[in-house]
C-alpha positions in Angstrom: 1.3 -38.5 3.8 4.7 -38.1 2.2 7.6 -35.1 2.2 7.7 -33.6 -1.5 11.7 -33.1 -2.1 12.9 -30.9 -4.6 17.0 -30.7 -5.7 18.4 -28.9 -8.0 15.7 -28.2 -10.4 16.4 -26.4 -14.1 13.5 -26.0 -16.3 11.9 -23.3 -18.2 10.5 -22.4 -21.8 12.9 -21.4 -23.7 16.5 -20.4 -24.3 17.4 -19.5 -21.0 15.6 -21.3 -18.0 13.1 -19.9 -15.4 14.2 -21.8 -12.6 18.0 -21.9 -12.4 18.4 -25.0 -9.6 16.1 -24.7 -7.2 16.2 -26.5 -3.8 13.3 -27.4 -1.6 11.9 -29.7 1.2 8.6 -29.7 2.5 8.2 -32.2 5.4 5.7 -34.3 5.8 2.5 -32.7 7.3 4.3 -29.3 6.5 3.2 -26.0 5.1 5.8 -24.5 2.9 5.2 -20.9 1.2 6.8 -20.0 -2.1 6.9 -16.6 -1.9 8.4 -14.6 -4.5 7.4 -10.9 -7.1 6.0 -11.8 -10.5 8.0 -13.6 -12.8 10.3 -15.6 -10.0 9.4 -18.7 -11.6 6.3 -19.6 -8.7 4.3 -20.7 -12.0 6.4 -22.7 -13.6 7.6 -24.4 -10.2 4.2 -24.9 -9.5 3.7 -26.6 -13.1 6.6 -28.5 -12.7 5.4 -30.2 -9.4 2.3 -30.7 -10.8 3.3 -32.8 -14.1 2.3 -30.1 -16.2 5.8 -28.9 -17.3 9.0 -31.3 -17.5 12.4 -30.7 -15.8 15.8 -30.2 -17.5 17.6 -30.6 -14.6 17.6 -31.8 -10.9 14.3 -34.2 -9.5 11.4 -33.9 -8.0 10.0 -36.6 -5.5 7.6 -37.4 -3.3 7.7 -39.9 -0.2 11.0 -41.1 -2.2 8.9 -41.8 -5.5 10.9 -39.8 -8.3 7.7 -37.6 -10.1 10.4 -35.6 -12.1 14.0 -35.8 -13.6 15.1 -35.9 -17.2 14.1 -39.2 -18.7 11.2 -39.7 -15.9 8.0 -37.9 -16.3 5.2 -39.2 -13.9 1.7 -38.1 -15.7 -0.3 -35.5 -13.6 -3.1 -37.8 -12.6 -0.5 -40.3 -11.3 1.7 -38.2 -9.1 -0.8 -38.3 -6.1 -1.5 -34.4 -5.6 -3.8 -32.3 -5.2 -4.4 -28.9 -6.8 -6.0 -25.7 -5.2 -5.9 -23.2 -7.9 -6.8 -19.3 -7.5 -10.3 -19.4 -8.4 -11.7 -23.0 -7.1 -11.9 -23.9 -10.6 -15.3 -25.5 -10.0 -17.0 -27.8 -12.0 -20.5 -25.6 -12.3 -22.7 -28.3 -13.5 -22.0 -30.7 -10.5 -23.0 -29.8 -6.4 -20.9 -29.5 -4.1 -20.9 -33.3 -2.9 -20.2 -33.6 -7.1 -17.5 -31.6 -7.2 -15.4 -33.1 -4.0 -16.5 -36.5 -4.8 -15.7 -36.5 -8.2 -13.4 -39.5 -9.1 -13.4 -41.5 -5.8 -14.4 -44.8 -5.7 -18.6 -45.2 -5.5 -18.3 -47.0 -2.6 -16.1 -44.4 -0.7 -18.1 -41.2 -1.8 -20.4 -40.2 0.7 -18.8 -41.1 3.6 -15.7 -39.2 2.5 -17.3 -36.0 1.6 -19.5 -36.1 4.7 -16.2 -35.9 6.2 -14.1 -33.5 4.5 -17.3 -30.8 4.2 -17.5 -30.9 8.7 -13.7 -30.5 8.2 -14.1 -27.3 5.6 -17.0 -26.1 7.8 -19.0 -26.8 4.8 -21.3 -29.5 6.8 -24.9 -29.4 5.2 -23.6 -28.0 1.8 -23.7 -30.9 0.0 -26.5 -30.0 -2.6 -25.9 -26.4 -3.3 -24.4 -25.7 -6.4 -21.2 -24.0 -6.9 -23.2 -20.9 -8.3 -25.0 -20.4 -4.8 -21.6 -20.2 -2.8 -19.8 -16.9 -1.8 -16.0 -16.9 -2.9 -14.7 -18.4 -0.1 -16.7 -21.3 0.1 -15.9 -22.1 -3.2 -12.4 -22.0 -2.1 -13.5 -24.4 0.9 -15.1 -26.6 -1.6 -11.6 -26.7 -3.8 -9.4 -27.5 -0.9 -11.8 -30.4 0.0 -11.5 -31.7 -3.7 -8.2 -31.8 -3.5 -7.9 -33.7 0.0 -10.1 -36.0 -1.3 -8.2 -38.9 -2.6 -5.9 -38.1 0.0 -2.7 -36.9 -2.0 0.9 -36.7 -1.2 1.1 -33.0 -1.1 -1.7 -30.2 -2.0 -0.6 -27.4 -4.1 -2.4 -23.9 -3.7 -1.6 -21.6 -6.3 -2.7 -17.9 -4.6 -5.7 -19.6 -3.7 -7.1 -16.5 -1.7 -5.9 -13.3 -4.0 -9.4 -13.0 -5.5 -11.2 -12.6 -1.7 -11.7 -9.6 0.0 -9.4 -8.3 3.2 -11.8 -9.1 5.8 -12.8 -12.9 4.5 -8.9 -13.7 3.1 -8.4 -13.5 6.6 -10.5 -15.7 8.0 -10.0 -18.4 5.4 -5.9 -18.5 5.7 -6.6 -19.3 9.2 -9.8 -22.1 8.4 -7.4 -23.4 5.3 -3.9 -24.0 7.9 -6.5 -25.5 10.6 -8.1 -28.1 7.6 -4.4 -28.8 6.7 -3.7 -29.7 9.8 -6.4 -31.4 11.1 -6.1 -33.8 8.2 -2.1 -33.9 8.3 -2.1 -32.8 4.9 1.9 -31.8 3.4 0.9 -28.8 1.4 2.9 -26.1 -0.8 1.4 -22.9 -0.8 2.5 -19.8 -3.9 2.1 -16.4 -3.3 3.7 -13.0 -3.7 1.9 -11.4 -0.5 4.4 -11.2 2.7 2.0 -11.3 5.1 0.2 -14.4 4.0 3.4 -16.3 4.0 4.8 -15.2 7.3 1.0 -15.8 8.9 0.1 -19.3 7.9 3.7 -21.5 6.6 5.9 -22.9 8.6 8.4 -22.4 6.5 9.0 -20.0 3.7 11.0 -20.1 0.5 12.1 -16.4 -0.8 12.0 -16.9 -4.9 13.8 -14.8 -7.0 15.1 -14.8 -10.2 14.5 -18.6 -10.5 16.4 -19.5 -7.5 15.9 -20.0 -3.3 17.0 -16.8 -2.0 16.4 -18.1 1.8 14.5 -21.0 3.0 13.6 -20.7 7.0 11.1 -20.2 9.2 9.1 -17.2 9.0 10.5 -15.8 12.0 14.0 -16.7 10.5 13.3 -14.6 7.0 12.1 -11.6 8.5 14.2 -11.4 11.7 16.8 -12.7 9.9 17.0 -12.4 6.5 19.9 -13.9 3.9 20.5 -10.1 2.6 19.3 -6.9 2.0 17.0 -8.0 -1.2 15.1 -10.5 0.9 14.9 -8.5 4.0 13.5 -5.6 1.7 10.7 -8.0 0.0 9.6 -9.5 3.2 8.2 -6.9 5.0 8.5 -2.8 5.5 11.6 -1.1 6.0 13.4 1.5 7.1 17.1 2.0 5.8 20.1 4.2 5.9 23.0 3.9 4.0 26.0 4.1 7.3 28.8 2.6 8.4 29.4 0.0 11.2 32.3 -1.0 13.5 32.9 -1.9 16.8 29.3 -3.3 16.9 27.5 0.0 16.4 25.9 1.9 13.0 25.9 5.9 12.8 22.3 6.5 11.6 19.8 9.7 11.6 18.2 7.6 14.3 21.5 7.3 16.6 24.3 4.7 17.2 22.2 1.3 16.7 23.5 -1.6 17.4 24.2 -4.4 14.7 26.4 -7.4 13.6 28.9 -6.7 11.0 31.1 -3.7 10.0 32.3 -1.4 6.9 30.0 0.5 4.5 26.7 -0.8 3.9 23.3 -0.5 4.6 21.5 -0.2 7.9 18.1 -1.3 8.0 14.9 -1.3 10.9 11.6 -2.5 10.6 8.9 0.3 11.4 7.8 -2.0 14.9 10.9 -1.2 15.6 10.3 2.8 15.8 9.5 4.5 19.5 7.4 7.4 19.0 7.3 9.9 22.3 9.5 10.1 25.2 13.9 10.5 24.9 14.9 10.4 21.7 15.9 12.1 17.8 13.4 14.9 17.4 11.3 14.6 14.3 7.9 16.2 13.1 4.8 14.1 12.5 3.6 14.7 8.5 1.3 12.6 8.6 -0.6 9.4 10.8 -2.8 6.5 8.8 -4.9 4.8 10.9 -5.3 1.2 10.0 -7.9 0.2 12.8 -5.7 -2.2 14.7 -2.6 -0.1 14.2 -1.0 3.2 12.8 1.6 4.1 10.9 3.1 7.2 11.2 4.9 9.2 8.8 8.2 11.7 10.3 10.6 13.9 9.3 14.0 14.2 11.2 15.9 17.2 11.4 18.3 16.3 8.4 15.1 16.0 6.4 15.1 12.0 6.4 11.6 10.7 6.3 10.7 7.2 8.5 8.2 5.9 9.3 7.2 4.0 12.5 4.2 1.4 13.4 2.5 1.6 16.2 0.0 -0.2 17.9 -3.2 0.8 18.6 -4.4 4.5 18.7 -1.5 7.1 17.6 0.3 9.1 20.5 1.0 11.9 18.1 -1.3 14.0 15.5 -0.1 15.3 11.9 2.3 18.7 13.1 3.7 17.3 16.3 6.9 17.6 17.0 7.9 14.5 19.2 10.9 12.1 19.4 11.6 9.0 17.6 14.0 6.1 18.8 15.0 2.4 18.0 14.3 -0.7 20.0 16.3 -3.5 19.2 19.2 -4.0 17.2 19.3 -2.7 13.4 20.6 -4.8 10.7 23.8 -4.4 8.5 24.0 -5.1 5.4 27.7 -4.5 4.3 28.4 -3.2 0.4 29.9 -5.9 -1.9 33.3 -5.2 -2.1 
């Protein structure tokens, strides 16, 4: 398995380009999410890595194998990856053995889909046809195609929007075990937060054609680049304030943060103590999400929050109660 290296990559469809010099690495035996909102340019990235759409700038390589440059185009079936696309893109008139052994060599074929179905938890579905699988084992079936001839790198492309809550779930976590069970380098797209944070280990914020941040997951949300990425990657709460001295004056108190001048402070909802010492607020409302909560307040100037808890809520629609902040805040200062 091989590292797929990306520098400074232009390329697009007309006029103006969609990616405007992007810069990647994904190390070998690595998970790296593009995450990004519609029209970022995952697509086309995605299309470019793949062979399907050329370059007008920058490279693309694998294992130190140029794929992509101007001048250079490596054809698609020659590149050595792997596709997952949303759907599983099945081939309906072939079984399941069919579809994952389709194009290995005769001699290799049973043997190797024997092995990737117990590594898919597939073992035994062999003969079905795509047509009498659920969703997700469609998607199993896909990801085992595409280890197949053991690529470079696999590339999902939202393989898991059109599941359900519940089984989405389950299958991110199956998917990042198979991955790494078979030490597969793999590049997953995606606009949902959660799914990035939960199964990469590392994450690339897309927008508007270029990498916003590229970190850990831990490092994007705890730490994001600015105030755009910290907004896209997960729930916030912010406050316009200023900062000095290490402090913020917020509706929610002095909090302390890096940085100083005007700008924008901002706390994730975790972050919010409901009960005990604290700024007084009134409960409007609590959504109970099973696992957690989020409740909805009103501080005295009229600013609305809203803070996650874990677990059953402390505090019922009409309370009055407290709310304060654990942790530091994050500062954001104004451009100048």
């Amino acid at each position: 398995m091989s590292g797929l290296d990306v520098k400074a990559l232009v390329a697009g469809y007309g006029a103006d380009p969609v990616l405007r010099g992007v810069d990647l690495a994904v190390p070998e035996g690595g998970l790296l999410a593009v995450l990004g909102p519609s029209g970022c340019g995952k697509t086309t990235l995605l299309r470019v890595l793949a062979g399907f759409h050329p370059v007008r700038a920058g490279r693309v390589s694998l294992g130190g194998r140029v794929l992509s440059e101007p001048g250079t185009q490596v054809p698609p079936e020659k590149r050595g990856i792997g596709i997952v696309p949303q759907e599983g893109a099945l081939f309906p008139h072939l079984s399941v053995a069919g579809n994952i052994g389709f194009g290995l060599p005769r001699a290799q074929r049973a043997c190797r889909v024997d092995e990737l179905l117990e590594l898919v938890g597939l073992a035994g579905y062999g003969r079905r046809m795509p047509a009498q699988l659920s969703g997700g084992q469609q998607q199993r079936v896909a990801l085992a195609r595409a280890l197949a001839p053991r690529p470079g790198v696999v590339l999902m492309d939202e393989p898991f929007s059109a599941l359900d809550a519940g089984l989405r779930d389950e299958l991110r976590a199956d998917v990042r075990a198979a991955l790494r069970a078979f030490g597969a380098t793999a590049l997953l797209v995606t606009h949902d937060q959660e799914e990035a944070l939960g199964v990469a280990d590392l994450v690339a914020v897309l927008r508007d054609g270029v990498v916003a941040q590229l970190g850990t997951p831990e490092q994007v949300y705890a730490e994001p680049a600015d105030l755009g990425v910290a907004l896209f990657v997960g729930e916030a709460v912010t406050f316009d304030g200023t900062a000095g001295a290490g402090v913020a004056e917020t509706p929610l108190g002095r909090l302390p943060v890096r940085g100083s001048g005007a700008g924008t402070v901002l706390v994730r909802p975790e972050q919010l103590r409901v009960g005990g010492d604290g700024v007084a607020a009134t409960v409007d409302d609590v959504l109970f999400h099973g696992h957690d909560a989020t409740v909805l307040l009103r501080l005295a100037d009229g600013a609305r929050v809203r803070s996650r808890v874990q677990g059953r809520p402390p505090v019922r629609p009409g309370d009055t109660t407290a709310v304060r902040v654990s942790g530091d805040a994050l500062f954001f200062a104004r451009p100048s």
